[in-house]
ZAKOL-240918 format. One record per atom (N, C-alpha, C): x, y, z; residue in three letters. Coordinates in steps of 0.2 Angstrom, whole numbers, padded with zeros to 4 digits, always signed. Layout:
XYZala ...
This chain:
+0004-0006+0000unk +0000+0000+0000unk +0004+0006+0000unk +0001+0011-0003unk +0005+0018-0003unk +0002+0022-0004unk +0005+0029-0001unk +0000+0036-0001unk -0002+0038-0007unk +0001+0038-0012unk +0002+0040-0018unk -0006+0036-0021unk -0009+0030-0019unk -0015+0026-0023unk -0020+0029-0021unk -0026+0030-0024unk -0031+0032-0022unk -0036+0027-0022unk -0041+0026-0019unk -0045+0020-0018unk -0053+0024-0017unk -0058+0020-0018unk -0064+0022-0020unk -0067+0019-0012unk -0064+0013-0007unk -0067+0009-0002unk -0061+0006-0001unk -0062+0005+0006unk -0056-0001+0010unk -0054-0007+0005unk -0050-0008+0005unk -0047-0015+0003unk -0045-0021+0008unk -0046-0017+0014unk -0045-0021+0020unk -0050-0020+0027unk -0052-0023+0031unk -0056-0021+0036unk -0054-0029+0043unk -0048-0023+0045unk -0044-0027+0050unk -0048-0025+0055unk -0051-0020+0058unk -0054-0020+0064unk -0061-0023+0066unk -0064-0022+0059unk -0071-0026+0058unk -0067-0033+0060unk -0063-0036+0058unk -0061-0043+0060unk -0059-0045+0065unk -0056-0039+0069unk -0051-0041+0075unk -0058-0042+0081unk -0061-0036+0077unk -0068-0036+0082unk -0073-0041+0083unk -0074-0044+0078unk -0077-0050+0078unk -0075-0060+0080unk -0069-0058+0080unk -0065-0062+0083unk -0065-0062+0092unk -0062-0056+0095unk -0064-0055+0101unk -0071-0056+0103unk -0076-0053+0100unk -0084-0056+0100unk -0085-0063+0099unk -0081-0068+0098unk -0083-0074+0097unk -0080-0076+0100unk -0074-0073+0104unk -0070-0079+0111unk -0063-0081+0106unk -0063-0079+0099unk -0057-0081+0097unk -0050-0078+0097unk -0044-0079+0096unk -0040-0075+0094unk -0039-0070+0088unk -0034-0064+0089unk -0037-0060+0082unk -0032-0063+0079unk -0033-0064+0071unk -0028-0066+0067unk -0023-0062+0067unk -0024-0055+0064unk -0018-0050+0064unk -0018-0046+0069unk -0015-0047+0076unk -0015-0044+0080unk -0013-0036+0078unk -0006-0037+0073unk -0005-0028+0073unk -0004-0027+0066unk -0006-0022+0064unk -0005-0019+0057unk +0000-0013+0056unk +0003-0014+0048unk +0007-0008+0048unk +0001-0003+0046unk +0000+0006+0051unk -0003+0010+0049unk -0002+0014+0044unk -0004+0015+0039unk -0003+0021+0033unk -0008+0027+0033unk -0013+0023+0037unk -0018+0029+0035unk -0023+0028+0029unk -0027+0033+0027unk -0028+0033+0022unk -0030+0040+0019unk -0032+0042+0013unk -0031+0048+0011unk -0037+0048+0008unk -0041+0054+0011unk -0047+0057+0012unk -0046+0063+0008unk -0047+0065+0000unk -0047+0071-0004unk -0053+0074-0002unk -0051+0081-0002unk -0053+0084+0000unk -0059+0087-0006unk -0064+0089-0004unk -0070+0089-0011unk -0065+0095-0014unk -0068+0098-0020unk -0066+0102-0026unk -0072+0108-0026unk -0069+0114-0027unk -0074+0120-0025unk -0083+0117-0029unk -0085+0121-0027unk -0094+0120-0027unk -0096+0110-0026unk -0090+0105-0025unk -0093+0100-0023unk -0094+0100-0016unk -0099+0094-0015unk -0102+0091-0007unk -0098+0085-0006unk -0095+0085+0001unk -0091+0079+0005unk -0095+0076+0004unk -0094+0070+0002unk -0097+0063+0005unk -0097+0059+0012unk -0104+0059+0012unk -0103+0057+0019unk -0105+0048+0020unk -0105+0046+0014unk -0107+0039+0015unk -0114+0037+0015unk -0119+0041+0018unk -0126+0040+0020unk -0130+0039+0013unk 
């Protein structure tokens, strides 16, 4: 992964997993991940943020 891609939606959803695992009484599979972040463009004049809803 790198700052420079830009992505439309998660390619990954470690915490949903990590979460559902403790929820089950399991172990998490990937206890630690490397953080990058991820990059949030900012709208463009007269556009609306998308808020997901």
């Amino acid at each position: 992964m790198a700052w420079t891609k830009q992505r439309k939606e998660a390619t990954r959803h470690d915490l949903r997993e990590a979460l559902d695992a403790v929820l089950a009484g399991k172990p998490v599979a990937e206890a630690r991940t490397k953080a990058i972040g991820c990059f949030i463009p900012k709208p463009r004049d007269g556009e609306q943020a998308k808020t997901g809803e």
